[in-house]
TORLUM-88937 format. One record per residue (C-alpha): residue number from 1; z, y, x. Coordinates in steps of 0.001 Angstrom, whole numbers, m for minus. Each point is the difference from the previous one (the first is absolute). Example, Ala and Ser with C-alpha at 12.3 -4.5 7.8 and 13.67 -1.06 7.14 Angstrom:
TORLUM-88937
(rec 1,(7800,m4500,12300))
(rec 2,(m660,3440,1370))
This chain:
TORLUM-88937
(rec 1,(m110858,91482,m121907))
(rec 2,(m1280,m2862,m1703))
(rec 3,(m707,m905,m3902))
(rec 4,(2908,m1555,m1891))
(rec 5,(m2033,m1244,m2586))
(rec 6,(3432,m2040,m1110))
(rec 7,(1489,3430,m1356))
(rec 8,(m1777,1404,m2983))
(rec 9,(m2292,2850,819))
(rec 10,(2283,4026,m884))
(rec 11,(m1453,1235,m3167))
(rec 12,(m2485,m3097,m299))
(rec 13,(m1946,1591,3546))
(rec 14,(m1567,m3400,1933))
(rec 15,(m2480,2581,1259))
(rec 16,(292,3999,m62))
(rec 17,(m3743,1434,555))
(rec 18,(1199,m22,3889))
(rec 19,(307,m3470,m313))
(rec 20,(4124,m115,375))
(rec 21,(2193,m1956,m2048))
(rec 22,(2838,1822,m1339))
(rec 23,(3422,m1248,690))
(rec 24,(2989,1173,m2005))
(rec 25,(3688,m202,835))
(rec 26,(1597,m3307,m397))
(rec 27,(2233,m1100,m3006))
(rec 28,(3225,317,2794))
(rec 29,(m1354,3534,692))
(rec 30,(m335,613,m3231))
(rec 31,(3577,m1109,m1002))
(rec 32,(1692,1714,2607))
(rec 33,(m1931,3131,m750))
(rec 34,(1397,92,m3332))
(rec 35,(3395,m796,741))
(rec 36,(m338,2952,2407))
(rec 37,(m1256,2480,m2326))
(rec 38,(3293,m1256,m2334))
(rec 39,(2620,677,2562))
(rec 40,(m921,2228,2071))
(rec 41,(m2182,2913,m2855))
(rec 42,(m2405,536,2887))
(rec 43,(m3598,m359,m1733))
(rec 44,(m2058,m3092,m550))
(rec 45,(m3019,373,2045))
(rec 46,(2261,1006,3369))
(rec 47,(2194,m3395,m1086))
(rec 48,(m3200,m1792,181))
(rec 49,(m906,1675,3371))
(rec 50,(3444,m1026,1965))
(rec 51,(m134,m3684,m1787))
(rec 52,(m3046,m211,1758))
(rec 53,(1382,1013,2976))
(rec 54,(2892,m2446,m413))
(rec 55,(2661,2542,m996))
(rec 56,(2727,m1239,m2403))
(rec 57,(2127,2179,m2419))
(rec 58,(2569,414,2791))
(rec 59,(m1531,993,2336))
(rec 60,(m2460,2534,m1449))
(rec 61,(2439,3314,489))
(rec 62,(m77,m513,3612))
(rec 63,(m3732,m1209,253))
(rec 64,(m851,2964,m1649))
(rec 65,(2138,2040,2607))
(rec 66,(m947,m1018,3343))
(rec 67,(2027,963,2536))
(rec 68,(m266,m250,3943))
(rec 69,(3980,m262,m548))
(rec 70,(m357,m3627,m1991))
(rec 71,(m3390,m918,1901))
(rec 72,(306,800,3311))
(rec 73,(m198,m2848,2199))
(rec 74,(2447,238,3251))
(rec 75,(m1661,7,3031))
(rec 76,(1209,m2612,2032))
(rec 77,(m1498,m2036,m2528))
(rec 78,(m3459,355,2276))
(rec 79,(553,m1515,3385))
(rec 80,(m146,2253,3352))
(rec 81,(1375,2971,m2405))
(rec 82,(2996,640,1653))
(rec 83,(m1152,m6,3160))
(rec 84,(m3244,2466,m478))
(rec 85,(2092,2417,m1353))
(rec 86,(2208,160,2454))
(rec 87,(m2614,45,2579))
(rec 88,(m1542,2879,m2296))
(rec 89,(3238,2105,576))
(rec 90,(546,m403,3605))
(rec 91,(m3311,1088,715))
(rec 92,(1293,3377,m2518))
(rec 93,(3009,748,1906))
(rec 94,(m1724,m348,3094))
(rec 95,(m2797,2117,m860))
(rec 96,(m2438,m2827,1642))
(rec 97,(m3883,292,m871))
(rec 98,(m739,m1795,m2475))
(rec 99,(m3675,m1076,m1852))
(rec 100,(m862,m603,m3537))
(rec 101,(m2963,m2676,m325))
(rec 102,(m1244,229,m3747))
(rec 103,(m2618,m2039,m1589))
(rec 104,(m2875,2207,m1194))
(rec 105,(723,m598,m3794))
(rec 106,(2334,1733,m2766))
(rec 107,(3146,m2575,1182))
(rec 108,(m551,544,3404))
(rec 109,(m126,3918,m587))
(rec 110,(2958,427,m2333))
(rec 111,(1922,m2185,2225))
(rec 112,(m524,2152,3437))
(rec 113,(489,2989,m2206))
(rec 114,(3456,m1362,m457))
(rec 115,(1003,m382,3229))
(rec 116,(m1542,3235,550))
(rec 117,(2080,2044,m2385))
(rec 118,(3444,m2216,812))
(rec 119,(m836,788,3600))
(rec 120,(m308,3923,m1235))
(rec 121,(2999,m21,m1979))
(rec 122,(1828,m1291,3482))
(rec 123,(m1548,2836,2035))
(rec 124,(m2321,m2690,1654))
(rec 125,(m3730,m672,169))
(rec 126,(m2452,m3054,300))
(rec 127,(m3872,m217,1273))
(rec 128,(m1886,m1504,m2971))
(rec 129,(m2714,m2462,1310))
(rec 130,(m2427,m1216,m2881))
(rec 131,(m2697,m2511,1052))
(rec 132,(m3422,1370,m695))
(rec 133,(m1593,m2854,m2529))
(rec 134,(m2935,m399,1653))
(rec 135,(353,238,3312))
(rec 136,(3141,m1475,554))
(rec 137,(513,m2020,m3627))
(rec 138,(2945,m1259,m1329))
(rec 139,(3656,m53,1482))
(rec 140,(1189,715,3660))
(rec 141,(m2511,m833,2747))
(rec 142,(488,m419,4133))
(rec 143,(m1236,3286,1088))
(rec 144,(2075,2068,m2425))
(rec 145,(3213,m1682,495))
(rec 146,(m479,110,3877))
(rec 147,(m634,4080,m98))
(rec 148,(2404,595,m3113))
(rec 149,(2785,m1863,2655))
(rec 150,(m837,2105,2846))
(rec 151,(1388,2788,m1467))
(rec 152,(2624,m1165,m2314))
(rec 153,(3513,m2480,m293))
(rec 154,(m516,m833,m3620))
(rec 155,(m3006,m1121,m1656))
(rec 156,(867,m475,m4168))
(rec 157,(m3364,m1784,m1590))
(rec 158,(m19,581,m3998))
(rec 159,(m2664,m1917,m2437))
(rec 160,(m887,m2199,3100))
(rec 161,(1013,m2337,3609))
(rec 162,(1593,m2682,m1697))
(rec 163,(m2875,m2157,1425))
(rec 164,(m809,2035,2763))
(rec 165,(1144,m2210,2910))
(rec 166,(m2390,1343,2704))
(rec 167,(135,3984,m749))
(rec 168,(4364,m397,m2))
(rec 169,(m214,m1806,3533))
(rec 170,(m2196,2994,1080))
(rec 171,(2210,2844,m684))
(rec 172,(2079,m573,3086))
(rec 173,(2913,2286,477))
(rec 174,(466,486,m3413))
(rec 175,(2005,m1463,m2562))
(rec 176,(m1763,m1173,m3242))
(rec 177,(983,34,m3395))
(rec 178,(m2136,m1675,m2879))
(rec 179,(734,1314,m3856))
(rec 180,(m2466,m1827,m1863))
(rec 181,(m925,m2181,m3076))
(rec 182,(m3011,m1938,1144))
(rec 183,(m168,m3720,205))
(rec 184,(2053,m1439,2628))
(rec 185,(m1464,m2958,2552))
(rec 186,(2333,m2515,1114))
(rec 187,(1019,2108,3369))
(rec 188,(904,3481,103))
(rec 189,(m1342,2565,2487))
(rec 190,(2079,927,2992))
(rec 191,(1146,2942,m1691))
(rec 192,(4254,1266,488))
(rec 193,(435,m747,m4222))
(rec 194,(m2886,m1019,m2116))
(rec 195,(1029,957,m3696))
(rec 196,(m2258,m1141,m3044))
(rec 197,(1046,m1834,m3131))
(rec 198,(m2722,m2411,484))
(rec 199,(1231,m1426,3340))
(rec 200,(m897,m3835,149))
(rec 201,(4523,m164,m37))
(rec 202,(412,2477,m2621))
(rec 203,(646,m1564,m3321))
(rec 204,(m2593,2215,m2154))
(rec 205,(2469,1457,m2278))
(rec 206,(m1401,3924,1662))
(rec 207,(m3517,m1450,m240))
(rec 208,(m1453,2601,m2234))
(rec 209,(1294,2998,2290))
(rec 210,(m2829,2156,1243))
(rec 211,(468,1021,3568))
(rec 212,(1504,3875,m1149))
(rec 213,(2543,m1888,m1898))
(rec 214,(688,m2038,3357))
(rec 215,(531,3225,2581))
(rec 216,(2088,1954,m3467))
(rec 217,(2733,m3436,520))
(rec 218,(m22,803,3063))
(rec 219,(771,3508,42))
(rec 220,(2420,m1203,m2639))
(rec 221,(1591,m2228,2770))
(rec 222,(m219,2727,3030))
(rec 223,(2047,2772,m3006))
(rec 224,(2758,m3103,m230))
(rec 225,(45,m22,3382))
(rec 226,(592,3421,274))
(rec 227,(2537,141,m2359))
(rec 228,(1680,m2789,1585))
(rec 229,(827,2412,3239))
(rec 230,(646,3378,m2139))
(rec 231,(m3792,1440,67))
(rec 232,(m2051,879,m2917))
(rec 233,(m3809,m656,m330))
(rec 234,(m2253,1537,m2004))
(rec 235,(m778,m326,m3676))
(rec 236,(m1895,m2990,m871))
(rec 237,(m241,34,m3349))
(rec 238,(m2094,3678,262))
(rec 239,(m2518,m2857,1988))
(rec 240,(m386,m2450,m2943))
(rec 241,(m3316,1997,m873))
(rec 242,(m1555,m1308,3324))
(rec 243,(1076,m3746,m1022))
(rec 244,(m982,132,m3715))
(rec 245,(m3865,1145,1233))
(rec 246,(m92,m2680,2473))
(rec 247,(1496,m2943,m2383))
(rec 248,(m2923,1082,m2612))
(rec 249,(m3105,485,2450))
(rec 250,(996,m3131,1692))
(rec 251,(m327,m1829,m3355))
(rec 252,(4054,m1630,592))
(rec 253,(1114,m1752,m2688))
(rec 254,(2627,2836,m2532))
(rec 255,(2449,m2425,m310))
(rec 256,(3441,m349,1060))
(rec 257,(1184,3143,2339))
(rec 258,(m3695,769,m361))
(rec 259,(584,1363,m2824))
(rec 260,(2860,2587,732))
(rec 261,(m1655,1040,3182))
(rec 262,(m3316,1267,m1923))
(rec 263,(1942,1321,m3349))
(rec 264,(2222,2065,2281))
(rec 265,(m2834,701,2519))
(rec 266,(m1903,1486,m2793))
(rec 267,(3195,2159,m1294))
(rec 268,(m201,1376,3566))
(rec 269,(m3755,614,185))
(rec 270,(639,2132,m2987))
(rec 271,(2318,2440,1399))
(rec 272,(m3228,783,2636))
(rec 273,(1805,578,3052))
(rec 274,(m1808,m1892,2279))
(rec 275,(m2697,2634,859))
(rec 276,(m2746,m2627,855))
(rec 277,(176,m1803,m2783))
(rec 278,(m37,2650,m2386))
(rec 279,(m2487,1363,1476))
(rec 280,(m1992,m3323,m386))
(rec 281,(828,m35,m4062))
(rec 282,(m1606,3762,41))
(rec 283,(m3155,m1245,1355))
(rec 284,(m181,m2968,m1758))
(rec 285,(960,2074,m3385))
(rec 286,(3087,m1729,m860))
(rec 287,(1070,2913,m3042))
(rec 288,(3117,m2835,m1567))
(rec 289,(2787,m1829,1479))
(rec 290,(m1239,m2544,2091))
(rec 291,(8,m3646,m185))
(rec 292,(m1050,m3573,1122))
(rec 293,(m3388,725,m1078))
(rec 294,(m337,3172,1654))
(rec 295,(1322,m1684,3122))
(rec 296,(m2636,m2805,m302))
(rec 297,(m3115,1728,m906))
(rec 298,(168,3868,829))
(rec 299,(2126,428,2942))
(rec 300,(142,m3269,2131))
(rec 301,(m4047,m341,355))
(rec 302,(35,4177,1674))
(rec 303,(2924,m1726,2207))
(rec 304,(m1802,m2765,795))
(rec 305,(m3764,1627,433))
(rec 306,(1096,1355,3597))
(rec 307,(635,m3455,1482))
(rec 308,(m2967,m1339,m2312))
(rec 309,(m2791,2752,1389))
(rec 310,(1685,2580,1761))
(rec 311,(2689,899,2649))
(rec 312,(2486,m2772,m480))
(rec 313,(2698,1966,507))
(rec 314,(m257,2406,m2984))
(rec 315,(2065,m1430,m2543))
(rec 316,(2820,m223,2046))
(rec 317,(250,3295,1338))
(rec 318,(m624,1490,m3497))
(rec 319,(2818,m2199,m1116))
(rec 320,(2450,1413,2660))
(rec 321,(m852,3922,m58))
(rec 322,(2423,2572,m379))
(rec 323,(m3066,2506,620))
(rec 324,(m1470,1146,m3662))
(rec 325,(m3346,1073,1646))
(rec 326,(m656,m3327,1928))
(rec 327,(1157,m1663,m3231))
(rec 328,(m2914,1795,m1442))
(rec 329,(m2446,m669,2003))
(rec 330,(693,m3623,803))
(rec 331,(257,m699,m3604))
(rec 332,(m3834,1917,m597))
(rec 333,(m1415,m2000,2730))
(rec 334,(1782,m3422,m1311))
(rec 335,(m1727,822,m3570))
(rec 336,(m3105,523,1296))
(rec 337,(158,m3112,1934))
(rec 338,(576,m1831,m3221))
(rec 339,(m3033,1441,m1709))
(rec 340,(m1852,m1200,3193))
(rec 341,(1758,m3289,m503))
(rec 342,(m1242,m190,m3690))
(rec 343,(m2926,357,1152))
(rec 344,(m384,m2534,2674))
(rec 345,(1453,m2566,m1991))
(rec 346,(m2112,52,m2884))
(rec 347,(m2832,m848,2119))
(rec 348,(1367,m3263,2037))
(rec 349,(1965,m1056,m3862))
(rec 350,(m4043,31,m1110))
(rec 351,(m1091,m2022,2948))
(rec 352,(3050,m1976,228))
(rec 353,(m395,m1216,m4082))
(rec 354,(m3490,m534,327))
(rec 355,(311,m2490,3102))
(rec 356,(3395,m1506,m1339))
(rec 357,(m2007,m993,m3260))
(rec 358,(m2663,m1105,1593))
(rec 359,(2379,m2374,1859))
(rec 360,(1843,m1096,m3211))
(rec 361,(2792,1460,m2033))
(rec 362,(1466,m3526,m861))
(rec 363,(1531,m1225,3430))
(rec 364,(3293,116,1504))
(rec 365,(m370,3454,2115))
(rec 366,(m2347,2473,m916))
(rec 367,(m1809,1911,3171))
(rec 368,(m2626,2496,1579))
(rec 369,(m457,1277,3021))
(rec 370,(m2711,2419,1236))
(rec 371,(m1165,1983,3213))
(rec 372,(1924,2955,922))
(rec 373,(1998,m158,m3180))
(rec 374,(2722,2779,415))
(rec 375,(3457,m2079,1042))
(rec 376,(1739,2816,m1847))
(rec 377,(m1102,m319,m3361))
(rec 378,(m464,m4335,66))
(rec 379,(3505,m401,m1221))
(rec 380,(m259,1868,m2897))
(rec 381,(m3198,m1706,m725))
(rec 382,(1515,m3262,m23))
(rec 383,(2407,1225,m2681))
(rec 384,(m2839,845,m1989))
(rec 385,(m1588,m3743,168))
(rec 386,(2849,m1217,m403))
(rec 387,(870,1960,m2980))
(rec 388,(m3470,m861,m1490))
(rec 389,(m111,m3549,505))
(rec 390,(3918,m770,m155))
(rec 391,(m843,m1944,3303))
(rec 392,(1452,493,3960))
(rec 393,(m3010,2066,1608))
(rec 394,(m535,1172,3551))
(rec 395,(m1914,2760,797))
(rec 396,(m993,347,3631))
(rec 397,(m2263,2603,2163))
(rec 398,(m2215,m1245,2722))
(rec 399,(m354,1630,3692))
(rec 400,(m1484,m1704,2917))
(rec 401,(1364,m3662,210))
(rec 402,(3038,613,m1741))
(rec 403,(919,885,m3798))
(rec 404,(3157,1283,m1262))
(rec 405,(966,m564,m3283))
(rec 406,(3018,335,m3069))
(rec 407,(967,m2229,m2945))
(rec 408,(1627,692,m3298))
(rec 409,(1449,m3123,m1530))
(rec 410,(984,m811,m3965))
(rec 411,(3363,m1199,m1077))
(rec 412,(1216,m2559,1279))
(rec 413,(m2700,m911,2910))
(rec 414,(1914,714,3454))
(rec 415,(m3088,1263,2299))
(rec 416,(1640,1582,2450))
(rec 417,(1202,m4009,1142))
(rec 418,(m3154,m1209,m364))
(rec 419,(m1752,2779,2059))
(rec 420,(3120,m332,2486))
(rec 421,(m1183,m4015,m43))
(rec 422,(m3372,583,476))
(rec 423,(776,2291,3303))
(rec 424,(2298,m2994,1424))
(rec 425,(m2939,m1924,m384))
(rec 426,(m2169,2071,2108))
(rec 427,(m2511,988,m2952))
(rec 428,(1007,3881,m88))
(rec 429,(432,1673,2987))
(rec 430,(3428,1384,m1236))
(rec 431,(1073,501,m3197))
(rec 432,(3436,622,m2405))
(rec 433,(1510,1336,m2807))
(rec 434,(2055,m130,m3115))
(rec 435,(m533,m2099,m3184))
(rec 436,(m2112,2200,m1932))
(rec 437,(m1460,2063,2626))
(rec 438,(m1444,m1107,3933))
(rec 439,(m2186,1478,2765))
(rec 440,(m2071,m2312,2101))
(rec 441,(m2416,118,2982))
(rec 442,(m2927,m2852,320))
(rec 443,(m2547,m621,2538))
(rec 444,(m3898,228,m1888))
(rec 445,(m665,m3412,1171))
(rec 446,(3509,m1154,m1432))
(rec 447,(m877,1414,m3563))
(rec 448,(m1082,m2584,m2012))
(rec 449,(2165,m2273,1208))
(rec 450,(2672,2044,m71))
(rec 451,(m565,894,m3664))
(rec 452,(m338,m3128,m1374))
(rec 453,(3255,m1644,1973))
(rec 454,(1567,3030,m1767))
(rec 455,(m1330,m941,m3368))
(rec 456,(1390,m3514,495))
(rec 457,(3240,686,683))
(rec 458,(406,2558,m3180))
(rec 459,(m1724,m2784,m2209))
(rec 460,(2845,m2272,1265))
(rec 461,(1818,2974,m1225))
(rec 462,(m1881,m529,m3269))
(rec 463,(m1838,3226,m157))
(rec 464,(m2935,m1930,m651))
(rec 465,(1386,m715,m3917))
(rec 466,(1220,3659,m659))
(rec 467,(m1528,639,m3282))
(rec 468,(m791,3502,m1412))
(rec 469,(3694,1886,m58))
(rec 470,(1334,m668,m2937))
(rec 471,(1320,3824,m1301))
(rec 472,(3789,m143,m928))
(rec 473,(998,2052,m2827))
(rec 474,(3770,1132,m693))
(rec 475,(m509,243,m3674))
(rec 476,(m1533,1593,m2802))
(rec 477,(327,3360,m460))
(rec 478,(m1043,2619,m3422))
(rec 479,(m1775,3227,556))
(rec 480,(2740,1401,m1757))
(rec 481,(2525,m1175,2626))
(rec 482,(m1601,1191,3070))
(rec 483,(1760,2955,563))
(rec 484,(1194,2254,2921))
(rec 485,(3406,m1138,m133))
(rec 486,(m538,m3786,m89))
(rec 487,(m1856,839,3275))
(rec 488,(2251,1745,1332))
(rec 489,(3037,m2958,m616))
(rec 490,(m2505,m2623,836))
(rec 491,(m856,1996,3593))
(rec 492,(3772,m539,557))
(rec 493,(m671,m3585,539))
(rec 494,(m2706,320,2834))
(rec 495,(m1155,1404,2576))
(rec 496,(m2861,m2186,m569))
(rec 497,(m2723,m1122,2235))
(rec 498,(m4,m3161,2378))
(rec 499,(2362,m3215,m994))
(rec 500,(1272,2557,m3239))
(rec 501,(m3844,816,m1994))
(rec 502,(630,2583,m2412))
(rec 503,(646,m1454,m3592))
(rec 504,(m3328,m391,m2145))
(rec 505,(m110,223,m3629))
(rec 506,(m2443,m1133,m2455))
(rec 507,(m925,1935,m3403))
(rec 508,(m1394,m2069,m2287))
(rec 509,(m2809,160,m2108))
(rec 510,(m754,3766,324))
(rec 511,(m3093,1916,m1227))
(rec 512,(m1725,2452,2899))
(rec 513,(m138,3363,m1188))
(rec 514,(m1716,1744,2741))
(rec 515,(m1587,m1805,3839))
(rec 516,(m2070,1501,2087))
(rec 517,(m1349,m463,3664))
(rec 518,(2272,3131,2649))
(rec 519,(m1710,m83,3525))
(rec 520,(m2151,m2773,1933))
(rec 521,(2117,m2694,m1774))
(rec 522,(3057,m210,m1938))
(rec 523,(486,269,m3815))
(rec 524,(2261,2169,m1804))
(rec 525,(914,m940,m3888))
(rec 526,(2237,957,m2912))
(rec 527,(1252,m2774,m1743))
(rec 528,(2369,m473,m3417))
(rec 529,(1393,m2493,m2270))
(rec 530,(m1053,2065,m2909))
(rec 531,(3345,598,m1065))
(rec 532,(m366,3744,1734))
(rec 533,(1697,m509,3436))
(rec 534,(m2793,138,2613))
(rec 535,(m252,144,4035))
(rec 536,(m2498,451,2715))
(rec 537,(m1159,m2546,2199))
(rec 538,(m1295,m1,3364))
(rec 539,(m2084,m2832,2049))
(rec 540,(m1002,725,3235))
(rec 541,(m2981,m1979,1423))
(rec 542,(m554,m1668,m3599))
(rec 543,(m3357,1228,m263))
(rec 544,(m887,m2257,3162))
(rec 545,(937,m3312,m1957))
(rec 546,(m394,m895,m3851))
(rec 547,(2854,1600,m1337))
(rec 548,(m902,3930,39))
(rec 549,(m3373,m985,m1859))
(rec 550,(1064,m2141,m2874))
(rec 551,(3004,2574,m877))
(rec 552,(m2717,3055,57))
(rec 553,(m2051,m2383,m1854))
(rec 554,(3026,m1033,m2470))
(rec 555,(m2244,666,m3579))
(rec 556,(3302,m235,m1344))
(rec 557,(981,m2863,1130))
(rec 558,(4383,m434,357))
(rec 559,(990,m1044,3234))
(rec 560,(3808,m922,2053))
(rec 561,(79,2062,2895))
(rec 562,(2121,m363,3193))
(rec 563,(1856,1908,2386))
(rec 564,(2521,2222,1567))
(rec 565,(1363,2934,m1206))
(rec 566,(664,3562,1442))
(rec 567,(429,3586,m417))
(rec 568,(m2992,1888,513))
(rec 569,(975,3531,629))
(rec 570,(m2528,2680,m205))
(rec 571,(177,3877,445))
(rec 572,(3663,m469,m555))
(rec 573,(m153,m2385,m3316))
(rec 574,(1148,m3348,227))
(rec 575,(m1822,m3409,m2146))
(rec 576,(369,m3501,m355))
(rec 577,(m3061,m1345,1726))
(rec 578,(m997,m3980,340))
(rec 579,(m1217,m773,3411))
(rec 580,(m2403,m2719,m2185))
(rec 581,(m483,m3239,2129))
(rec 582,(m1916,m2542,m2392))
(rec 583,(m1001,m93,m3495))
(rec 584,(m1057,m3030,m2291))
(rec 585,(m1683,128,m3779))
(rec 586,(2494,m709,m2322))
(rec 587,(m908,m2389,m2179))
């Protein structure tokens, strides 16, 4: 995001000691806020939060509400819908063979464990085929296809195959069907229906639909379908759980029917009936009601470690169990995976930074690439650079002639087109992928070249003038006021994460009563206004950058301090607790 030096500075901060200027809401947001908070009694701080998010008095019952009833998109919106579902249902009543081909990832996984359970529910089953990442990479290939058609009529590929031309033409025998999300090119494969909300025809309306969310419509279609000649199919809203992980992990945008799908989802993951996944939130010691954050940080990454470093496969089967014991044990092997996972990563992010700065920080794509870097941890290393230097970055891992590599992009730089662009052009040896997020293979010799056509077309982009991001705050916000409740009411308007961040408030010119240093490097502090109220604060990684040692360093010193809030809950005792994201000195 770039300065707006034209808007005065929130709280007088041109420069926080991370170097971010801090933007408040605008005088509209303000004014609508207020006008909110008249009519409606719902607090201040949550009327600042939905006039940020564009919510007017009206409209913030419902918006608080979301339901699948009021959001739910109908199906034949998405071209080819009708048509795979009905293909879907002949090959039920039939009883032909039919083949599940998942990505390797947490949407590819959730979505073959949906078909999986539907299929269960129908007294039906499915082979699950998950490409291995490393030998076979991304997304269906010839061999696979060919054998996978051998032996069965119906071939449904989930997270992947929209631009799978060669691999569809291979499975001979077989009908295809694509549910996916990915990029589309400007021909479709030779599959029997292709659906994905990012077709080339499609009108991107369903753009921000993770592939889960694609096979649930779907399944919503194949139920109407059902109904339509007297038959009942099973329940889909005891699925929503599988839909609200993937729309998280996959980092979709939580907006529009978004929304309902992850708020219910969550309701669902609650009642812990799905044996796998509880048994995932028992390893990962989930001990509250979970939510988006718990989807994001503790339970997607074990789903994702088996495709990242382990048997691809994992997360899917865990997902689809009705077996308590295999639940257990595939969820102790996916955790231990992770920790592996950790591990690995922290050694390529080192490399990875140290070459990137080397290179420069300051251009239009950030990248590193390295020999025999693992392919399943460059992704999430690329988020990392990315998140440090608010810039595109590419990570990739070299082998022989070839590397293969994964981008993370920042808002409102489309890199999955310009990697898809760089591919036409004969630069990668394939590559793809979504806005934010894309895979790519290069030849060594190509790599240079490659990289810097790539960093062209994003400064065209203008990546190249993306200042430091510019940290939006929803308001200011006492000590006093920050209480369990207000959280509560103001957790009504998320969930937050991707395209919806979580509201941050500022609390101005407080006095720290307590900081110290809690593991390798985050900062823990107590802070007040000195009128009595007071909260703890938590910073993780702030030891690593400025902030941790000027606030343990304070000598008194008053500062405005940033952040989100949540309920830390410990041995059974809930607190207010400020997930603290900058600081400045006030002056």
């Amino acid at each position: 995001m770039n300065h707006t030096p034209d808007k005065p500075a929130f709280l007088n901060v041109a420069s926080s000691i991370t170097g971010r200027r801090w933007i408040g809401p605008s005088v509209e947001e303000d004014r609508t806020a207020e006008a909110m908070a008249q009519t409606t009694g719902l607090p201040a701080p949550l009327c600042r939060t939905l006039a940020r998010r564009g919510v007017n008095a009206q409209d913030a019952k419902a918006f608080l509400s979301p339901t699948l009833r009021d959001l739910m998109p109908d199906p034949h919106q998405m071209r080819d819908m009708e048509k795979a579902a009905a293909r879907f249902l002949q090959a039920v009543e039939t009883s032909q063979k039919m083949a599940i081909f998942a990505d390797y990832d947490v949407d590819g996984g959730t979505s073959a464990a949906l078909l999986i359970t539907w299929l269960r529910d129908m007294g039906q089953q499915a082979t699950l085929y998950v490409p291995d990442r490393i030998d076979e990479g991304y997304g269906p290939n010839d061999e696979a296809m060919a054998a996978l058609a051998r032996d069965h009529d119906l071939i449904i590929c989930v997270d992947c195959g929209t631009l799978s031309h060669g691999p569809i033409a291979a499975a001979k025998g077989a009908d295809v069907i694509v549910l996916d999300h990915h990029l589309g090119g400007e021909t479709l494969p030779p599959a029997h229906a292709v659906v994905n909300p990012n077709r080339q025809d499609e009108n991107g309306d369903l753009g921000h639909l993770c592939a889960a969310a694609v096979v649930f419509m779907m399944l919503v279609e194949a139920n109407r379908q059902m109904r339509a000649n007297d038959r009942k199919g099973p329940d889909l809203m005891a699925m929503l759980d599988l839909v609200a992980l993937a729309t998280v992990a996959d980092v979709a945008p939580l907006i529009g029917v978004n929304r309902a799908f992850v708020r219910q989802g969550l309701t669902v993951m609650g009642r812990r009936q799905r044996i796998g996944m509880t048994a995932l939130a028992d390893v990962a010691g989930l001990d509250q009601a979970p939510s988006s954050y718990h989807l994001g940080f503790l339970l997607g990454p074990r789903v994702n470690a088996g495709g990242r470093i382990g048997k691809a496969d994992l997360g899917a089967r865990l997902l689809a169990t009705t077996d308590k014991h295999e639940a257990e044990a595939l969820a102790a092997r996916l955790d231990q995976l992770n920790t592996e996972r950790r591990e690995i990563e922290a050694q390529v992010r080192e490399m990875a930074m140290a070459q990137a700065t080397e290179r420069g920080l300051d251009g239009p794509l950030v990248w590193a690439a390295g020999e025999g870097w693992h392919p399943g941890v460059v992704g999430i290393v690329a988020a990392r650079l990315k998140e440090a230097t608010n810039r595109p970055a590419i990570v990739i891992g070299l082998d022989g002639d070839t590397g293969k590599g994964s981008g993370r992009s920042v808002s409102g730089i489309d890199l999955g087109a310009a990697i898809q662009r760089t591919a036409s052009e004969e630069l990668l040896i394939k590559g793809g992928g979504h806005k934010m997020a894309a895979g790519l293979t290069v030849a060594r010799d190509q790599l240079e070249p490659a990289m810097a056509r790539l960093g062209a077309l994003l400064e065209k982009q203008g990546a190249g003038d993306i200042g430091p991001a510019d940290l939006r705050l929803d308001g200011l916000l006492m000590p006093g006021a920050a209480t369990i409740e207000l959280i509560n009411e103001i957790e009504n308007a998320g969930p937050f994460g991707a395209g919806a961040p979580a509201p941050r408030f500022a609390f101005p010119d407080c006095q720290i009563l307590f900081a110290k240093q809690v593991g390798a490097n985050h900062l823990k502090i107590s802070f007040g206004d000195g009128l009595g109220a007071r909260i703890d604060a938590i910073s993780f990684g702030a030891m690593d950058g400025p902030m941790g040692p000027m606030l343990i360093g304070h000598n008194g010193a008053r500062f405005h301090l940033a952040g989100r809030l949540e309920i830390n809950t410990w041995q059974g005792r809930q607190s207010v607790q400020l997930r603290l994201e900058d600081a400045a000195p006030a002056h």
